[in-house]
FIPA-794991 format. One record per atom (N, C-alpha, C, O): x, y, z. Coordinates in steps of 0.1 Angstrom, whole numbers, padded with zeros to 4 digits, always signed. Example, Ala and Ser with C-alpha at 12.3 -4.5 7.8 and 13.67 -1.06 7.14 Angstrom:
! residues 2
+0132-0057+0078
+0123-0045+0078
+0132-0033+0078
+0142-0033+0085
+0128-0022+0071
+0137-0011+0071
+0129+0000+0079
+0134+0011+0080
***
This chain:
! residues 309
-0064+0615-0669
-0078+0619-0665
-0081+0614-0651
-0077+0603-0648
-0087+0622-0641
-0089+0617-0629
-0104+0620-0626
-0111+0629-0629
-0105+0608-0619
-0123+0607-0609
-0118+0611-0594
-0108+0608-0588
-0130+0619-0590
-0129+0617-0574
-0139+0616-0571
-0147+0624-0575
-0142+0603-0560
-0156+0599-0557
-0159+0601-0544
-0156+0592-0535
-0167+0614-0541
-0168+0613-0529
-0181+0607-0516
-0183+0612-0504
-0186+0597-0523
-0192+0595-0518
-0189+0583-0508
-0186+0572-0514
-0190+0583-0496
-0185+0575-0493
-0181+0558-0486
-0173+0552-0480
-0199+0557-0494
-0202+0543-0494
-0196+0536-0504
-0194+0524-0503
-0193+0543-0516
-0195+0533-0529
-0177+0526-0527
-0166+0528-0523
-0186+0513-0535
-0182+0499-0538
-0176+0494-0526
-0165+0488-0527
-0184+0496-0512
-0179+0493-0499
-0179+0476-0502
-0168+0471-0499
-0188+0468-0507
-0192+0454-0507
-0186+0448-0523
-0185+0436-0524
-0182+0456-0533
-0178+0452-0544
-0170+0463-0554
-0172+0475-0558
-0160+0454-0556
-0151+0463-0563
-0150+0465-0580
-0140+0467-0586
-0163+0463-0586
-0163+0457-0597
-0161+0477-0605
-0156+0480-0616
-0167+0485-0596
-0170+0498-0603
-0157+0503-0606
-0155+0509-0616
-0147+0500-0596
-0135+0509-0592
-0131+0500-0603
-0129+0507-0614
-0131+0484-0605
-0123+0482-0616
-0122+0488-0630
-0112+0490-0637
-0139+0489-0633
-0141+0496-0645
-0136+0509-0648
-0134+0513-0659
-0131+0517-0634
-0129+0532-0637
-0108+0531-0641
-0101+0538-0648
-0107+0517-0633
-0092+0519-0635
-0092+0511-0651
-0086+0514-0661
-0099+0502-0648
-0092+0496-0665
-0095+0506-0681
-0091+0505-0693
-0105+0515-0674
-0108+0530-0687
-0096+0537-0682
-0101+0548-0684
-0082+0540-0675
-0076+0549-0672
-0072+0558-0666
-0062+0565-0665
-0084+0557-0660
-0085+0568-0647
-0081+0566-0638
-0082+0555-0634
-0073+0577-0631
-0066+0578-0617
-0078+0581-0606
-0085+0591-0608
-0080+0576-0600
-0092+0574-0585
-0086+0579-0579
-0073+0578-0580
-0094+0590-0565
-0092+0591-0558
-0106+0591-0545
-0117+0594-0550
-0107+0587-0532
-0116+0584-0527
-0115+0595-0515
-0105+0600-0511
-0132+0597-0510
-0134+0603-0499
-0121+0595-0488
-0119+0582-0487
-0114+0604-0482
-0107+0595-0472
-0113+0598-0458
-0107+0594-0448
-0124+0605-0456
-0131+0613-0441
-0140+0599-0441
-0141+0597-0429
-0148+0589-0446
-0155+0582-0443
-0169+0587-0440
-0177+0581-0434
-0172+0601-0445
-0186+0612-0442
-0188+0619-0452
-0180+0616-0461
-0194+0626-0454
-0202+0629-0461
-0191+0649-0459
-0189+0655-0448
-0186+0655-0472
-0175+0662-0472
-0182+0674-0472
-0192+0676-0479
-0177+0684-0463
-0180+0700-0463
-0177+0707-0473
-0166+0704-0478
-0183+0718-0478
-0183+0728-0487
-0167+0734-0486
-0165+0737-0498
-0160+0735-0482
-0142+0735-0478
-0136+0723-0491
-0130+0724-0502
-0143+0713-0483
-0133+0701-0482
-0134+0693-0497
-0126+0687-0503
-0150+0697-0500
-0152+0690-0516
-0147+0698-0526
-0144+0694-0537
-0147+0712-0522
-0136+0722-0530
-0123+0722-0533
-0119+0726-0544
-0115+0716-0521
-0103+0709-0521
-0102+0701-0528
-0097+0706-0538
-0106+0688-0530
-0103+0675-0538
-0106+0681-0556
-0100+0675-0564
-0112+0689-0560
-0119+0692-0573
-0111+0700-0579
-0113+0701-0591
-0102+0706-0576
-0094+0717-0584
-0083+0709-0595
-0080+0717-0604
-0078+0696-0597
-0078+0690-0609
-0083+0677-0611
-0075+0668-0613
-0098+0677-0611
-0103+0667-0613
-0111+0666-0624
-0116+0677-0626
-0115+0656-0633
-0124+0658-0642
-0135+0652-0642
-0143+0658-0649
-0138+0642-0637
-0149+0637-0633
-0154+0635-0622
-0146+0630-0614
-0165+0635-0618
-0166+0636-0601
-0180+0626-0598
-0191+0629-0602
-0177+0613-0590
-0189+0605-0584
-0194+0612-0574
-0188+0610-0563
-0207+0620-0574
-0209+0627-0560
-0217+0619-0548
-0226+0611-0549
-0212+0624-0541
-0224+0620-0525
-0238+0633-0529
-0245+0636-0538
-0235+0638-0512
-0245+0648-0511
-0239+0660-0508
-0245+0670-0505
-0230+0659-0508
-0222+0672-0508
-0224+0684-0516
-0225+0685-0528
-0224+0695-0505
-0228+0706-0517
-0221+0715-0528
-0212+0723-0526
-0226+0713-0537
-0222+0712-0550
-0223+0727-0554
-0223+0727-0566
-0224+0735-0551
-0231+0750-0556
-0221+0760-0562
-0210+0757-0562
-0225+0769-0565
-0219+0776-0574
-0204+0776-0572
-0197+0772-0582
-0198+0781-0561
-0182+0787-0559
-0182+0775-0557
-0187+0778-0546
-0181+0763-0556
-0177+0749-0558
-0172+0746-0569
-0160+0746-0572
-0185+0745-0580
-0186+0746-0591
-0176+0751-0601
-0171+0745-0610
-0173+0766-0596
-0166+0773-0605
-0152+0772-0605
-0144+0775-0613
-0149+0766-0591
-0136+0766-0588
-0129+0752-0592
-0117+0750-0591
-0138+0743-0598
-0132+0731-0604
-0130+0735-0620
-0136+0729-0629
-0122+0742-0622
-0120+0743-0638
-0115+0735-0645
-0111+0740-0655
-0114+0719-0644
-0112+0710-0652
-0129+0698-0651
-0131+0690-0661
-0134+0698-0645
-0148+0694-0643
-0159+0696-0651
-0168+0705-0651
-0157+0679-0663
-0165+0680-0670
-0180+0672-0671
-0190+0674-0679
-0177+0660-0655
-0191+0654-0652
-0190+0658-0640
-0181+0663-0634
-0209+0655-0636
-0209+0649-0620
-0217+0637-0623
-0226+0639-0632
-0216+0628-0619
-0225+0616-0617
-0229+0612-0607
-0222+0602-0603
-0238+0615-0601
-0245+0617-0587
-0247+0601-0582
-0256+0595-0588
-0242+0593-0575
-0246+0583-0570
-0261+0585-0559
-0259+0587-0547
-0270+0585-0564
-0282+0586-0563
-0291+0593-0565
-0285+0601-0572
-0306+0597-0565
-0315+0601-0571
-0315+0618-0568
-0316+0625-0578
-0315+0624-0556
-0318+0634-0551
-0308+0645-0562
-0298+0639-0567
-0309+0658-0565
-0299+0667-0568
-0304+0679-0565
-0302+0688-0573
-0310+0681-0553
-0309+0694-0545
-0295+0697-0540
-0292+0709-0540
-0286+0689-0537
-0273+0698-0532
-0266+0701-0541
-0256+0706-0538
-0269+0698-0560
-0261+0702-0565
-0271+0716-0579
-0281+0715-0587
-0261+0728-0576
-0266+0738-0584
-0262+0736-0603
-0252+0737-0610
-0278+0730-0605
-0280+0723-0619
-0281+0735-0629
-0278+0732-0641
-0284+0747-0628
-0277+0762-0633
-0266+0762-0634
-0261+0759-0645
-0256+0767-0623
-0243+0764-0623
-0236+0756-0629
-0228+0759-0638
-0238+0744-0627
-0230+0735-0637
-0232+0738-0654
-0223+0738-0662
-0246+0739-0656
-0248+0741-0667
-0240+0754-0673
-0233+0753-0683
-0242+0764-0667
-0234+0774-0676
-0219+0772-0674
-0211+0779-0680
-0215+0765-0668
-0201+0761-0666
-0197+0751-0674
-0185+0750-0676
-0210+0741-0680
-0205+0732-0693
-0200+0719-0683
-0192+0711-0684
-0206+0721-0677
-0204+0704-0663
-0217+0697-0668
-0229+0701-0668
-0212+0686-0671
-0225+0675-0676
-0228+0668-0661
-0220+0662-0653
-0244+0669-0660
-0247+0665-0647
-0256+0648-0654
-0261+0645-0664
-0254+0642-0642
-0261+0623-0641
-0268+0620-0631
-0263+0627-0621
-0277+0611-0626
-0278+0605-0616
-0282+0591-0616
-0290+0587-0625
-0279+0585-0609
-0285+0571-0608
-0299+0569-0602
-0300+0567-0590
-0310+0569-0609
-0327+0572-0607
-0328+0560-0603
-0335+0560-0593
-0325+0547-0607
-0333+0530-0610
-0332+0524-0595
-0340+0517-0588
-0315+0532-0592
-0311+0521-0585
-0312+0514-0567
-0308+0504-0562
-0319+0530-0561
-0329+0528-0546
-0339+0525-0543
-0344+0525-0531
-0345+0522-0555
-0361+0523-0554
-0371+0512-0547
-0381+0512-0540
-0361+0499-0553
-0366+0487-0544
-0365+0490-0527
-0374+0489-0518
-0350+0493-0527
-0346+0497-0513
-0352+0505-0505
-0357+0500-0496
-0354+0517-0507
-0359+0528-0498
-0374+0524-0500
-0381+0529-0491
-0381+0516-0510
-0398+0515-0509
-0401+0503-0496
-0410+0502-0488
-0388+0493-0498
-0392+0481-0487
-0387+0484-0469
-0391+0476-0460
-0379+0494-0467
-0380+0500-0454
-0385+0508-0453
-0382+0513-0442
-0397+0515-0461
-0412+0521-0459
-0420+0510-0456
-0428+0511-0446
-0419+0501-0463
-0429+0491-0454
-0426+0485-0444
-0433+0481-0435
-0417+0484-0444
-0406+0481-0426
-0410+0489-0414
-0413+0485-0402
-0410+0499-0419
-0411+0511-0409
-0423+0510-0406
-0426+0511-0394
-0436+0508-0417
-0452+0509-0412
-0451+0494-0402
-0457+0495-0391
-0448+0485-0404
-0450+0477-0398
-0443+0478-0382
-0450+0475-0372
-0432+0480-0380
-0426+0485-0367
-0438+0497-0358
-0444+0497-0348
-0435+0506-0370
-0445+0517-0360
-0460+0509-0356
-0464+0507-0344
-0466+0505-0366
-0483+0497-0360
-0484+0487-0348
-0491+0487-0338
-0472+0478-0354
-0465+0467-0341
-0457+0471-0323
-0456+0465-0312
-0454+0479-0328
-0442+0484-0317
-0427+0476-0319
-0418+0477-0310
-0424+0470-0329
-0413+0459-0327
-0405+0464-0317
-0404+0459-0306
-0399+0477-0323
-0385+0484-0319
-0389+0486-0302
-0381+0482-0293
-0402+0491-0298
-0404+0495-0283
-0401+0486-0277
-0394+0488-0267
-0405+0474-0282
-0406+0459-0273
-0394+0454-0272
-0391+0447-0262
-0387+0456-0284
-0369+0444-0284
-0361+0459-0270
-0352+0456-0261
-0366+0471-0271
-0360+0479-0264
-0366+0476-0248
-0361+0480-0238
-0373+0470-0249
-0380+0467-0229
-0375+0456-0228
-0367+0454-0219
-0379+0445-0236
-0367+0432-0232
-0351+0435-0233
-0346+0423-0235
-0344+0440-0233
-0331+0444-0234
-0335+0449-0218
-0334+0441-0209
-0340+0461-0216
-0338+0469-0202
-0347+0456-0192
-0346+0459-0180
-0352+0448-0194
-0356+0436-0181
-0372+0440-0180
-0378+0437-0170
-0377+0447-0191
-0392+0447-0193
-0396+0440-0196
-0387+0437-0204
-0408+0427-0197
-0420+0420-0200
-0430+0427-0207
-0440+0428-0199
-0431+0429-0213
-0447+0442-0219
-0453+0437-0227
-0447+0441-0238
-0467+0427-0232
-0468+0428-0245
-0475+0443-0248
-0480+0450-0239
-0474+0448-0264
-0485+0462-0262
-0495+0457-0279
-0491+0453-0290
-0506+0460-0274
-0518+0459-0285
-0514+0462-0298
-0511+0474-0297
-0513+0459-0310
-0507+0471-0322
-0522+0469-0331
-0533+0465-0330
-0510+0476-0342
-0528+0479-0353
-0520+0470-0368
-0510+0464-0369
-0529+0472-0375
-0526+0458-0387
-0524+0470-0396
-0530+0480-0394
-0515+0470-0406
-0515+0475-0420
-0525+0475-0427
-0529+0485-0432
-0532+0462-0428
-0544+0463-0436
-0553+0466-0433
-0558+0465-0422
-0559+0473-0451
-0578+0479-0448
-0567+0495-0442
-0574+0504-0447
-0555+0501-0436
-0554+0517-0438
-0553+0523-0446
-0549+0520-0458
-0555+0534-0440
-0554+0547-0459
-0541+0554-0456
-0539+0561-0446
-0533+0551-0468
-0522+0555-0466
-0520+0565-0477
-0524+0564-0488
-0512+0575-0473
-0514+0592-0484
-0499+0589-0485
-0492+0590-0475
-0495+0587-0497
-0479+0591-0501
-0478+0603-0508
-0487+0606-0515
-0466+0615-0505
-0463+0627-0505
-0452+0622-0515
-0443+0615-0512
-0455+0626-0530
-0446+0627-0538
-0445+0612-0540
-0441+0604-0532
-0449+0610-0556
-0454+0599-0562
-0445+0598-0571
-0451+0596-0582
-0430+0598-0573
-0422+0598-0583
-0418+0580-0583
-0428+0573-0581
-0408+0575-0584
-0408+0562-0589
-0411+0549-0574
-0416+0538-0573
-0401+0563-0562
-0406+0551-0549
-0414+0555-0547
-0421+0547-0540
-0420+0566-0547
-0439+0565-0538
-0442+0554-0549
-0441+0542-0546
-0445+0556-0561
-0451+0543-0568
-0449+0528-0564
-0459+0521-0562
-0433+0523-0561
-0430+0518-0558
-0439+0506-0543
-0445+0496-0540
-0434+0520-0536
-0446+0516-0521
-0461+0516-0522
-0470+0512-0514
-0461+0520-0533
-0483+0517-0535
-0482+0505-0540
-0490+0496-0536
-0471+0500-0549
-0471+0487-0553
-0468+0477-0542
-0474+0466-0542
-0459+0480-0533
-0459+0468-0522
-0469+0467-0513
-0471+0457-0507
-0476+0479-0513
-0492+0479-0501
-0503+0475-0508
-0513+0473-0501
-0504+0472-0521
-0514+0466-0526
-0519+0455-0522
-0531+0454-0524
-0513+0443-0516
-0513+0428-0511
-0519+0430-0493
-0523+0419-0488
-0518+0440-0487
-0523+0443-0478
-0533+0450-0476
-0537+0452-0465
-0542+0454-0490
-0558+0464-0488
-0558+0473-0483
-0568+0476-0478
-0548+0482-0482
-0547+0494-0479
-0554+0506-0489
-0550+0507-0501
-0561+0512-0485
-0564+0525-0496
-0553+0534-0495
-0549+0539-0485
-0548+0537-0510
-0540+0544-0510
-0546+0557-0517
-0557+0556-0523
-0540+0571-0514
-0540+0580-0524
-0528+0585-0522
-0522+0580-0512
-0519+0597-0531
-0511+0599-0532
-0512+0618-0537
-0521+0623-0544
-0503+0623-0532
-0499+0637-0538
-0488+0639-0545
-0478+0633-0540
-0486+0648-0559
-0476+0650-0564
-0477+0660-0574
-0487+0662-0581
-0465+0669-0573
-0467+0680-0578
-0468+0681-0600
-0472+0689-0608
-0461+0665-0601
-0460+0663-0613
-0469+0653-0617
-0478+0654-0625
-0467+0643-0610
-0470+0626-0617
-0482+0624-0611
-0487+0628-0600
-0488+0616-0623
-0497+0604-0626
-0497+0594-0624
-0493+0592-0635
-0499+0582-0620
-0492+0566-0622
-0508+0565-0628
-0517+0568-0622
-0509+0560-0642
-0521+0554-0644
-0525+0540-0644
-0536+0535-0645
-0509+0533-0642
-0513+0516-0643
-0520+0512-0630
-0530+0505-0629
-0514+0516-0622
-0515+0517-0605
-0528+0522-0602
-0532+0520-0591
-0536+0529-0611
-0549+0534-0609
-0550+0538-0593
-0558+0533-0585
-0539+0548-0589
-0542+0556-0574
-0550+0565-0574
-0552+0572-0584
-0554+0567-0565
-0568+0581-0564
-0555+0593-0562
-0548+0592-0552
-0552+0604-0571
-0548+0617-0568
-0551+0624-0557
-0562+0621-0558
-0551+0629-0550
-0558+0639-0537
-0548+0650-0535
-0536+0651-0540
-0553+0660-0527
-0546+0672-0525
-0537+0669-0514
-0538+0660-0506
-0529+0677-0514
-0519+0677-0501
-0531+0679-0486
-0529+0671-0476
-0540+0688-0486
-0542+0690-0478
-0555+0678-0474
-0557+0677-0462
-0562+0670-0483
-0570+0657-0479
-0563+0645-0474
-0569+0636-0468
-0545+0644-0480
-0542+0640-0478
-0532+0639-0460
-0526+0629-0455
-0534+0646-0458
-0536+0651-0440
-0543+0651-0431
-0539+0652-0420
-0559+0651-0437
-0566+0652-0428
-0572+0638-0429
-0579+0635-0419
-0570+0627-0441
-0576+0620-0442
-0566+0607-0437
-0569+0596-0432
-0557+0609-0440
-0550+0594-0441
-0547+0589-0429
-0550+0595-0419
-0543+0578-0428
-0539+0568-0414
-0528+0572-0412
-0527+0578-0402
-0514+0570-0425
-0503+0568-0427
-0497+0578-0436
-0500+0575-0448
-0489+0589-0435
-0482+0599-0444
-0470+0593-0450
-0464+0587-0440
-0464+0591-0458
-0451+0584-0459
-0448+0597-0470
-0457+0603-0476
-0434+0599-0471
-0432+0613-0475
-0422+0607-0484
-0415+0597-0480
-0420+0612-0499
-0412+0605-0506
-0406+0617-0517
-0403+0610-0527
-0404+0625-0520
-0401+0637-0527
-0386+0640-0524
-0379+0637-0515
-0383+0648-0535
-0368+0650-0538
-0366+0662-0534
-0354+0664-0535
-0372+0673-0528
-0365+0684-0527
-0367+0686-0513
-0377+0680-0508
-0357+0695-0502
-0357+0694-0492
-0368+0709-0484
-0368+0714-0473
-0374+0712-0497
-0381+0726-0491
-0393+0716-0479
-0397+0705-0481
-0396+0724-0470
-0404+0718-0462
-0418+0719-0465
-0424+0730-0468
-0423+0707-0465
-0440+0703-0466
-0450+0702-0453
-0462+0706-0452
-0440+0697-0441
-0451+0698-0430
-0447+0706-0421
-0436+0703-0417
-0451+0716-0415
-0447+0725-0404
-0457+0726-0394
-0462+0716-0388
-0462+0738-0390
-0469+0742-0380
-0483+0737-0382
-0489+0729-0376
-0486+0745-0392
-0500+0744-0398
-0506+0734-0404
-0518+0733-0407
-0496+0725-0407
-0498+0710-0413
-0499+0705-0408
-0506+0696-0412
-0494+0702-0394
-0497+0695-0382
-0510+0694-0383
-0517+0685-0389
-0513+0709-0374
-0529+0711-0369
-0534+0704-0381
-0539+0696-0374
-0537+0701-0393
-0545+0694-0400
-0546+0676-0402
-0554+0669-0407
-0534+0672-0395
-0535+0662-0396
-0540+0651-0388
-0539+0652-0375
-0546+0640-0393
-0555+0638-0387
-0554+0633-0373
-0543+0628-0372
-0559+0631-0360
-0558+0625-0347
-0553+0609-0349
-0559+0602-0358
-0540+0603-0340
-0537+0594-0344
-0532+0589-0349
-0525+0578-0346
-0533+0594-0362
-0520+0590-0379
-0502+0587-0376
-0497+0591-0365
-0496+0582-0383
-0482+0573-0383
-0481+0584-0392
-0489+0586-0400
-0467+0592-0389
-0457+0596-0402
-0445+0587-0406
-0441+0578-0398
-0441+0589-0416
-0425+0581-0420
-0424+0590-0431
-0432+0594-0438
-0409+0593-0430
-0399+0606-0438
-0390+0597-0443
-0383+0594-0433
-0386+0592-0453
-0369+0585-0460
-0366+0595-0469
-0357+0591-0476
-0371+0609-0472
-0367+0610-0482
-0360+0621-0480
-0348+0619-0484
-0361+0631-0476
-0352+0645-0472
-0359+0650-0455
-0370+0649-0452
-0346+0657-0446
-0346+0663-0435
-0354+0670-0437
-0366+0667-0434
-0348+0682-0444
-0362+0695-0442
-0376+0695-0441
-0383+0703-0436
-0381+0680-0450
-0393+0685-0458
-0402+0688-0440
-0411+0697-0439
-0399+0679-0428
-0408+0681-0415
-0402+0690-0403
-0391+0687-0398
-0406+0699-0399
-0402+0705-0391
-0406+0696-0377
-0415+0691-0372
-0393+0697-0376
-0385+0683-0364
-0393+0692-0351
-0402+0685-0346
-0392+0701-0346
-0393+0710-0335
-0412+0702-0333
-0417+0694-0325
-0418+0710-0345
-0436+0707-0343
-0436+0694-0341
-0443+0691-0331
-0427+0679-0352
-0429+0672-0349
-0429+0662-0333
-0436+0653-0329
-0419+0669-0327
-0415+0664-0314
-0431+0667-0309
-0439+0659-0305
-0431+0682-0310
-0446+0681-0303
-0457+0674-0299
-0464+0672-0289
-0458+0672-0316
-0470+0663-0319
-0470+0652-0310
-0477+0651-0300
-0458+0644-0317
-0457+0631-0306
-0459+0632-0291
-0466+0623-0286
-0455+0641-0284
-0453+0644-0272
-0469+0641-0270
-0475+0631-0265
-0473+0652-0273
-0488+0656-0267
-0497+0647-0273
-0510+0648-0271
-0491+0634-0281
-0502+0621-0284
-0509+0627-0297
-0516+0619-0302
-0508+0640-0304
-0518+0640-0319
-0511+0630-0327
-0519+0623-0334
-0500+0627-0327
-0497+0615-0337
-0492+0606-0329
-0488+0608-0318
-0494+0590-0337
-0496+0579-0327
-0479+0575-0327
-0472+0573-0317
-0473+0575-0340
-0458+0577-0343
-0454+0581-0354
-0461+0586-0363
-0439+0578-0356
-0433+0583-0366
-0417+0574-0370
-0410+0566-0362
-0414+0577-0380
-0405+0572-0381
-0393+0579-0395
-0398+0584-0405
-0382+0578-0392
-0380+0592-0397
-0361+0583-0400
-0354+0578-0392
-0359+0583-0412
-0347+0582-0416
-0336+0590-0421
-0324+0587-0421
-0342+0603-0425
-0335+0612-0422
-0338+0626-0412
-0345+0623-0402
-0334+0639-0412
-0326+0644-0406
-0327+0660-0409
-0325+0663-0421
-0330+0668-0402
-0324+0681-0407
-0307+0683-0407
-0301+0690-0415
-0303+0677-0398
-0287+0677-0395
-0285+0664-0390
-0293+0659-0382
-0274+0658-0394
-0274+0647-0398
-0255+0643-0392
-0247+0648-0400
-0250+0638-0383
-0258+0632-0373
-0268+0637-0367
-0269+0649-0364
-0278+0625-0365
-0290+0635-0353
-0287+0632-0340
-0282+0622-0335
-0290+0642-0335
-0286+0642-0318
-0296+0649-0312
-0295+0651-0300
-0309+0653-0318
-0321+0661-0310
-0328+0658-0302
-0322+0656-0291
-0341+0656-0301
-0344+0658-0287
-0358+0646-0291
-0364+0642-0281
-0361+0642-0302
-0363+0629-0305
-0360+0616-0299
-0368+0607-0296
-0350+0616-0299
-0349+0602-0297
-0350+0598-0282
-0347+0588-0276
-0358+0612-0274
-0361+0608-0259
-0374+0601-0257
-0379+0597-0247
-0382+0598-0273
-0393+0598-0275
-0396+0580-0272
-0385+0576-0271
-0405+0569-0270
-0410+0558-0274
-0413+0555-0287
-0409+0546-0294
-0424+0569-0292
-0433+0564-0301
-0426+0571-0312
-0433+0575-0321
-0413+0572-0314
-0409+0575-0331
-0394+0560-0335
-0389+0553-0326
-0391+0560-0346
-0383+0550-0350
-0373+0561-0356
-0376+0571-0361
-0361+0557-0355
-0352+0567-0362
-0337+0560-0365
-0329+0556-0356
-0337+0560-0380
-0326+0556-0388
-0314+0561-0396
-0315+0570-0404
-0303+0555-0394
-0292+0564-0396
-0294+0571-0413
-0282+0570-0417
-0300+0575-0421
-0302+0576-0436
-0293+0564-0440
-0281+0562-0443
-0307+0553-0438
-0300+0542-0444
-0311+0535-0456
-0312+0524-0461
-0318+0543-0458
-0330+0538-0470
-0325+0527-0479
-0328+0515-0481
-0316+0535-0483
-0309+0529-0500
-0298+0519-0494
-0290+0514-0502
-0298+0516-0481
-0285+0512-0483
-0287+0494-0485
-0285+0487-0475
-0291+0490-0494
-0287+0472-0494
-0277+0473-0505
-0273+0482-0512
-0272+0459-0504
-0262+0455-0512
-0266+0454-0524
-0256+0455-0532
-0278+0452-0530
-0280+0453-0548
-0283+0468-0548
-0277+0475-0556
-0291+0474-0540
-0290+0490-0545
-0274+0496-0541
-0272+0508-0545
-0268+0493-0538
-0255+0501-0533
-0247+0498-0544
-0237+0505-0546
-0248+0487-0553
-0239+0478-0562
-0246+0484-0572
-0239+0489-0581
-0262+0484-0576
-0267+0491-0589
-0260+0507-0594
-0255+0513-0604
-0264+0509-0580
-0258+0525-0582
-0244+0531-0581
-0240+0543-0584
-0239+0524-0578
-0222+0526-0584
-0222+0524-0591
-0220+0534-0598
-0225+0509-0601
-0223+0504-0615
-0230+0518-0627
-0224+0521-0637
-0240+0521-0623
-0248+0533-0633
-0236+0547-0632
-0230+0552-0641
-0234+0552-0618
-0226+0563-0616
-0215+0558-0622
-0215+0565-0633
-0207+0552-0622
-0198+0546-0633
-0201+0545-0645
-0196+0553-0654
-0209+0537-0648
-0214+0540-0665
-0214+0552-0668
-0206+0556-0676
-0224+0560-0663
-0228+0578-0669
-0214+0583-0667
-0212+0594-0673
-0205+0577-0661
-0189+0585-0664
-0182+0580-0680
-0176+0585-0690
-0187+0568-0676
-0174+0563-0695
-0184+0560-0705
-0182+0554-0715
-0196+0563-0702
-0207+0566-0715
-0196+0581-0723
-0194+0584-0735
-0192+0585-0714
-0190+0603-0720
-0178+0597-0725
-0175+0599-0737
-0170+0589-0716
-0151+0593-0720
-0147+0582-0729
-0137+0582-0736
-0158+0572-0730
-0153+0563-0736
-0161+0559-0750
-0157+0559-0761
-0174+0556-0745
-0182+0550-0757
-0188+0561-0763
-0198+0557-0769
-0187+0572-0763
-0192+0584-0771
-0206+0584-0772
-0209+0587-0783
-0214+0581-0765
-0230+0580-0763
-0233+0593-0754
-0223+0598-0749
-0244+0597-0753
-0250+0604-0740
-0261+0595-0733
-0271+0589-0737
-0255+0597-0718
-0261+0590-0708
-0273+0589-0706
-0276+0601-0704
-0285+0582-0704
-0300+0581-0704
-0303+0587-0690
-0315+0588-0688
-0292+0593-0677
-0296+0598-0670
-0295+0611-0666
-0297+0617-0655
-0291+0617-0679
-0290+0633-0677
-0300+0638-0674
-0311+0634-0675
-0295+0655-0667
-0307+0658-0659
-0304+0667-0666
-0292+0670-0670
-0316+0675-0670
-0322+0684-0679
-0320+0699-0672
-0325+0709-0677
***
C-alpha cells in the first residue's frame, strides 16, 4: 500500500507522522519540488498510489480519474476548493481534512497583522534598516469595529482574541451563527461601509471584494486577507491604497503565488509568504490528524470525524 504526500511542509519539524505511516506499512513517498505541485506533476506521482496527504494542489476531475488505485485524500488543512468533492465521490475516493488544526495559528497572525498595520511596525523596522529616523503616529486596536468575512471556526476564533481589546465586532457568513460569542450578524454590505477593520476568513476562493465593494467601503478602514487569493481583487486593491481610500492592508495570500505584483511598491500594505498556519503546534497537529484520517480507514476500521460530506 502506498501514500504520497504532497504537501510540502509536512513533518518538516517532527517526524512522529511519517513514523506512524511507516510502522502501519506503508511505502512513502514525498513531494521532492519543495512547492506546491502542478496539475502535470500531481498526476504523475498518483497513478499507483492509494492514499494521498494533499497540499493545494489541484485535485479535479482528470486528476482524479486518472489515479485508479486512490482510495483517500486527506487534506492537510481546512480549505477544499482545489479538490473536486463530486469527482472524487463518484469515483469512490474518501475525501478528509484537518479542520482543528490552524485555527489558533492563522487567528493570532490576524491579530498580528491588525496590530502592525495600526502601528506601522513593519514601515518603521524598514526606515531604520534604510538609515531613516521616523517616529509615525498609529491608532490603537481598541474601542474599533471590526467586520469579519466568514465566521467559520477562525473568524470565531479572532472575535475571541479581540474581545480583551473592546473592539466591536460584527461578523458576516453565509452559514454560521456563534451564539456563545453573542456577535452581532450584519450584512456583507454594512459590514463595508461600517467597519474600521475587514479581516476576511472564508474557504472558498470565489471573489467577495472587487470594484464595487471598494466604492463601499468605508474612508480609511485596514483590510487583512489570510484566507484565499481570489476572494480581493489585487488590481482595485492596489488602487485603493494608492489613492489613500484605505489606510492599509495586509494580505497573506495571493492570487498567484509567488507574488511578484505591483504591491509590494506600496508602504501601507503588509504582505506574507501564505504563512498563516504555519507554527510548529499547527504544522505538527495537522499532520498528526492527516495521518490519522489515513489509518482510521486502513487500520482501525472506524470512519474519520473529518469527512467531508
Amino acid at each position: 500500500m502506498k501514500v504520497f504526500i504532497s504537501t510540502s511542509s509536512f513533518a518538516k519539524d517532527d517526524n512522529r507522522p511519517l513514523d506512524m505511516l511507516k510502522k502501519a506499512g506503508l511505502e512513502i513517498s514525498l513531494n521532492p519540488y519543495g512547492r506546491k505541485l502542478s496539475e502535470d506533476e500531481i498526476r504523475g506521482f498518483l497513478h499507483d498510489v492509494d492514499y494521498l496527504i494533499a497540499g493545494t494542489e489541484p485535485l479535479i476531475h482528470r486528476v482524479l480519474e486518472s489515479a485508479k488505485r486512490l482510495k483517500v485524500i486527506s487534506r492537510c488543512g481546512t480549505g477544499l476548493d482545489n479538490v473536486d468533492i463530486k469527482a472524487a465521490d463518484k469515483l469512490g475516493i474518501k475525501v478528509y481534512n484537518t479542520p482543528y488544526g490552524p485555527t489558533q495559528s492563522v487567528a493570532e497572525l490576524t491579530i498580528g497583522l491588525m496590530i502592525d498595520m495600526l502601528r506601522r511596525i513593519s514601515k518603521m523596522d524598514r526606515d531604520i534598516r534604510s538609515g531613516v529616523w521616523e517616529k509615525y503616529t498609529g491608532n490603537l486596536l481598541s474601542e474599533k469595529k471590526v467586520g469579519i468575512i466568514g465566521f467559520g471556526k477562525i473568524g470565531q476564533k479572532v472575535a475571541e482574541l479581540l474581545m480583551p481589546f473592546g473592539c466591536e465586532i460584527v461578523c458576516y457568513d453565509i452559514r454560521t451563527e456563534d451564539k456563545e460569542l453573542k456577535i452581532k450578524i450584519a450584512s456583507l454590505d454594512e459590514i463595508l461601509r461600517t467597519s474600521d477593520i475587514i479581516s476576511i476568513h472564508v474557504s472558498s476562493k470565489e471573489q467577495i471584494i472587487g470594484r464595487e465593494e471598494f466604492k463601499k467601503i468605508k474612508k480609511g478602514a485596514w483590510i487583512i486577507n489570510v484566507s484565499r487569493g481570489g476572494v480581493i481583487d489585487e488590481a482595485e486593491l492596489y488602487k485603493a491604497l494608492k489613492e489613500g481610500h484605505l489606510s492599509g492592508a495586509a494580505l497573506d495570500v495571493f492570487e498567484r503565488e509567488p507574488y511578484t505584483g505591483p504591491l509590494k511598491e506600496l508602504d501601507n500594505v503588509i504582505l506574507t509568504p501564505h504563512t498563516a498556519s504555519a507554527t510548529f503546534r499547527a504544522r505538527a497537529e495537522m499532520a498528526q490528524i492527516a495521518c490519522d484520517n489515513v489509518l482510521d480507514v486502513l487500520l482501525r476500521g472506524k470512519r474519520p470525524r473529518n469527512e467531508v460530506k
